[in-house]
N, C-alpha and C positions, 0 to 999 in steps of 0.2 A: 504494500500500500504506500501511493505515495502525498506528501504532505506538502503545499505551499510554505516555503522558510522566507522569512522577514526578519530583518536585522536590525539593530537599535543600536546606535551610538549609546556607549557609554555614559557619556555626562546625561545625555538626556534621558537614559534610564536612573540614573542616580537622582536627578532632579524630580523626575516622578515619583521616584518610589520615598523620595523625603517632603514631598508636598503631602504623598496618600498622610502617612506616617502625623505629619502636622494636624493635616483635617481629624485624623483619627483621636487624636487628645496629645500627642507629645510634644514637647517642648522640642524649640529648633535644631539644638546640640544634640539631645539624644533622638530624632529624627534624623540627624545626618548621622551620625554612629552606626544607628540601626541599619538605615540605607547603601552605607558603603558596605557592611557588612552581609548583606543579601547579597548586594550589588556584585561583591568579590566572591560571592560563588559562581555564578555563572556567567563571571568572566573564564575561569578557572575551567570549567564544564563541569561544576557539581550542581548542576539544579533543581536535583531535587531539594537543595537546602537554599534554593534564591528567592528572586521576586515572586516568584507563583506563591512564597507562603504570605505575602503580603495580605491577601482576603481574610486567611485565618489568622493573623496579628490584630488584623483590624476587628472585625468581630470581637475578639478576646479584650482589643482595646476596647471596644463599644458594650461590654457587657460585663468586666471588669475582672475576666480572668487575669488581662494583666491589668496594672494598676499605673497609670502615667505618672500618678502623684508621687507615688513611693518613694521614697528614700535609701536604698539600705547601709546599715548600721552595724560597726563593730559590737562584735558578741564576747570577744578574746584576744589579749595580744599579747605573744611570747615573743622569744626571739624567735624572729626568721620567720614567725607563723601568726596568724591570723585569722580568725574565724568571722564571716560576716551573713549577718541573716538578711536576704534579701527581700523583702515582706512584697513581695509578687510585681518587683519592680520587671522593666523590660528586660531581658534578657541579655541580649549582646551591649546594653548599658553597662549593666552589672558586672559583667565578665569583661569588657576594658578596663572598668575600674581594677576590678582586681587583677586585670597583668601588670597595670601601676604597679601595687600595690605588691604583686611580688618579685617584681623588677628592684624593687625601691631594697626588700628585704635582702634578697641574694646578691646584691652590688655591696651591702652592708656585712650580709655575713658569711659568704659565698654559696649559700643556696638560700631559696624562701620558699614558702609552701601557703598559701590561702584556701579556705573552701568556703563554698556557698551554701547554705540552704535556703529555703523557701521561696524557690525560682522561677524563674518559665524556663522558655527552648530558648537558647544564645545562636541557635545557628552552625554553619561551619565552622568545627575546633582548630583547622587548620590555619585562618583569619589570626587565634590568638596565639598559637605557638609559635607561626611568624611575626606575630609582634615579640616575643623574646628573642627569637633568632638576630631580628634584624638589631639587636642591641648589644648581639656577641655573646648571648650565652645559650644554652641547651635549654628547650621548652618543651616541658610534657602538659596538657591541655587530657581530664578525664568529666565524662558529665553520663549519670545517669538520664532516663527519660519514660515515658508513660509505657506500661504492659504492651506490647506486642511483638515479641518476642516468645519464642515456646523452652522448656527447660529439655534439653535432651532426652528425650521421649516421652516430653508432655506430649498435650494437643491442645493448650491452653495457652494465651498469654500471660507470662510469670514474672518477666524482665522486661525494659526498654532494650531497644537496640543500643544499647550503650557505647560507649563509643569513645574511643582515644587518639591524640596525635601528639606527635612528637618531631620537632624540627629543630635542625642543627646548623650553625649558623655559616655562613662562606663568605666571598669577598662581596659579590653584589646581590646572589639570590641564595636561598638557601639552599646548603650541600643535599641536604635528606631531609623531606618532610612526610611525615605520614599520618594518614589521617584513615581511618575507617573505624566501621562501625562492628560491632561483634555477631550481626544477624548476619547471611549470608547474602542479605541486598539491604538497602538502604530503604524503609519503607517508604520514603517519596519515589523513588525511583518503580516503583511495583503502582501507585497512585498515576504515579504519568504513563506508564504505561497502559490504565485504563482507560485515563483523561484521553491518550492520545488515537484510544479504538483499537490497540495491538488486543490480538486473542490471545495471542501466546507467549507466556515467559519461560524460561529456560528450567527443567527441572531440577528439582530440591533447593528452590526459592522458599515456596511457601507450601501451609499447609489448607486445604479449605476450612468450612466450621465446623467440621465433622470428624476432623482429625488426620483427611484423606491427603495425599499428596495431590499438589495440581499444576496443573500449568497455567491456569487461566486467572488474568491480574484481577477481575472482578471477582473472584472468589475471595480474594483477601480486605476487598471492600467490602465483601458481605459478610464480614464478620473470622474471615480466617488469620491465620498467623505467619510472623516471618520465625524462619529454622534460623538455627546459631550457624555463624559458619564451622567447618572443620568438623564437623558433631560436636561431640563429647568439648573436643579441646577450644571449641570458639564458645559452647556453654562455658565452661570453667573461666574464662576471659570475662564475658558479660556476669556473671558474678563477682570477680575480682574488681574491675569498675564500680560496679555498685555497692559492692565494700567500704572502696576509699574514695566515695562519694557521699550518698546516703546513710551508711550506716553511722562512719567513723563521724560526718558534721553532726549529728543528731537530728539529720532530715531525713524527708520520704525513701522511701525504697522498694525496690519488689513492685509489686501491686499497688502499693500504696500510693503511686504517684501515680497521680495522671495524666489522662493521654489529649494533648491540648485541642485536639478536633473534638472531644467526648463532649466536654462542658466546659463554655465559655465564658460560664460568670466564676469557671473555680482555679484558682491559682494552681500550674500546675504541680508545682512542688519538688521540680526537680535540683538536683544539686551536682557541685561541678566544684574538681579540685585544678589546683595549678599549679604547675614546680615550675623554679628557675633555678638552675646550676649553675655559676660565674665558671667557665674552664680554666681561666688563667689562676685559680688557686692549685691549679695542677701544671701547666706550662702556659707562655706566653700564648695568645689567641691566635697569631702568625704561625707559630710549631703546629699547634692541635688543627687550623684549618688546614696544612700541608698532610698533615696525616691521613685526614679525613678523607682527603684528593686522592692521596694515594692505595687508601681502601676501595676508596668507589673503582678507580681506576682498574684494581686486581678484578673487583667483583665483574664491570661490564666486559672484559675484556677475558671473560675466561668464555669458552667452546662452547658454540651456541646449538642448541636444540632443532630441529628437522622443526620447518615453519615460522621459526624466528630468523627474523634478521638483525635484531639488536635488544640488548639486557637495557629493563630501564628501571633508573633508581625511583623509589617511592616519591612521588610530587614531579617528578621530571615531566610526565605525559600532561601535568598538570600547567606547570610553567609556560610550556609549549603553546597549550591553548590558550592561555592569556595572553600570549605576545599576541599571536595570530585575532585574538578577539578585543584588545586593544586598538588595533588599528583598523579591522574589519567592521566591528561592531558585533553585536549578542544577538547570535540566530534563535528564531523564538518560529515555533510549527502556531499556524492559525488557530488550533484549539486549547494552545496554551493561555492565547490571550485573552481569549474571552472572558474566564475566569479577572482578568486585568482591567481591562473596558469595561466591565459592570461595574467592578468599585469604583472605577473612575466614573462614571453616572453617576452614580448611587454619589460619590461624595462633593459631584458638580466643577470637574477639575481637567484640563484638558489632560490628553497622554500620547505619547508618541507614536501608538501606532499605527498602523494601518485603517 
């Protein structure tokens, strides 16, 4: 099947997506936060975590799952650590503060650690682990998130897709970033998939409601689940996230949190930790990026597999397509946007597309 593609200059998806953001209740600063923050996923090509979530933000703004007004407020402060409850403030607000916040600590004592509770979705974890990269230290980014995920041989949602990344810093982009989620797909990615009319996903994606394996993306709107990846060892993973997320902040976890399309008037409760490691308390930042060069170097350059034409490091495919959609603009299929142009309606505000 093929789809009409339309492309969107950058800034003027940036400008849109922080005018919805404005109309929606947010203040100008954390409107443009929030926006660059969608904005830089699908530059990147992760859209299942970009502007398409703008409808369900707005919504949540509009009925007060999230809260524009909120503030959030330290709970704890040790050395190098920090605990902050975030009383159902916006999400990727929250979570720049606290890469501040753990930048500020691990320059002080060469590592820092902050966590979140009582939060929304912050978005792409990649966004904040490059924000510690690009400062010269190692950034690990961990966030629990709402049941839909199944526990290794459940048939039920038990866990969020939980989800880590980790990026290491280079001379101008990051050496190694990685970012995924511990389901064996992204559940916005299984959602566009429906949006976008495909029948068929790739098997052991998901499960139906029944418990049954399927290929069909609308099965999992109708109530089915995404599988961990790896089996057994992507379970043990989305558990360990949720550990030193949820459990360890004294926030939601498991089931307990929700899942931000469920109910829009309910905070969803999710929580998100953040490390920053200073390398130079171990060697100069110039030594450890040479090194790092010359790992990646051993890795791509070893004996490539029947079908491959080149090893790529984690974030490189990513890198790739931001250059390339920096200057082209942000291809969007025509049934993506609609979901787009209704809020734009609905909040009386022009938009860029078609």
């Amino acid at each position: 099947m093929t789809f009409a593609i339309h492309r969107v200059k950058v800034k003027d998806l940036l400008a849109f997506a922080q005018e919805v953001l404005q109309k929606a209740g947010l203040e100008f600063e954390d409107a443009a936060i929030t926006a660059d923050v969608l904005v830089a996923a699908d530059v990147c090509g992760i859209s299942s975590h970009g502007t398409g979530l703008l409808p369900t933000y707005v919504r949540r703004l509009q009925q007060g799952g999230i809260r524009a007004e909120a503030k959030p407020k330290e709970v704890w402060r040790k050395a190098g650590q920090l605990l902050v409850d975030a009383y159902g403030a916006m999400g990727p607000v929250t979570a720049v503060q606290a890469v501040h916040e753990v930048l500020t600590s691990a320059k002080r004592y060469g590592a820092g650690l902050v966590m979140v509770k009582n939060s929304n979705h912050i978005g792409m974890l990649g966004y904040y682990s490059r924000m510690i990269a690009e400062q010269g230290l190692i950034g690990i980014v961990l966030t629990n998130s709402g049941p839909n995920v199944a526990a290794w041989g459940g048939a039920e949602p038990v866990l969020g897709n939980n989800a880590l990344s980790v990026s290491v810093p280079g001379r101008d982009e990051p050496l190694f970033l990685l970012d995924m989620a511990t389901g064996e797909v992204a559940c916005g990615r299984v959602r566009l998939a429906a949006q976008s009319g495909e029948k068929e996903i790739p098997e052991g994606w998901i499960l139906d409601a029944k418990g049954r394996p399927s290929t069909d993306p609308q099965d999992f709107i109708n109530g089915g689940v995404v599988l961990p990846f790896g089996k057994h060892k992507g379970f043990g993973i989305g558990m360990l996230v949720d550990l030193l997320t949820g459990v360890m902040s004294g926030g939601l976890f498991a089931s307990k949190v929700r899942r931000q399309r469920e109910d829009y008037a309910k905070i969803a409760g999710s929580s998100h930790t953040f490390i920053a490691y200073d390398v130079t308390q171990y060697m100069s930042l110039e030594t450890f990026i040479e090194r790092v060069e010359e790992w990646i170097h051993i890795i791509k350059c070893t004996k490539k597999a029947d079908g491959f034409d080149e090893i790529l490091i984690p974030g490189e495919r990513e890198m790739r397509t931001k250059r390339i959609r920096e200057s082209e603009g942000v291809p969007f299929e025509e049934k993506q946007l609609v979901p787009l142009i209704q809020i734009a309606e609905e909040l009386e505000i022009e938009h860029p597309f078609p």
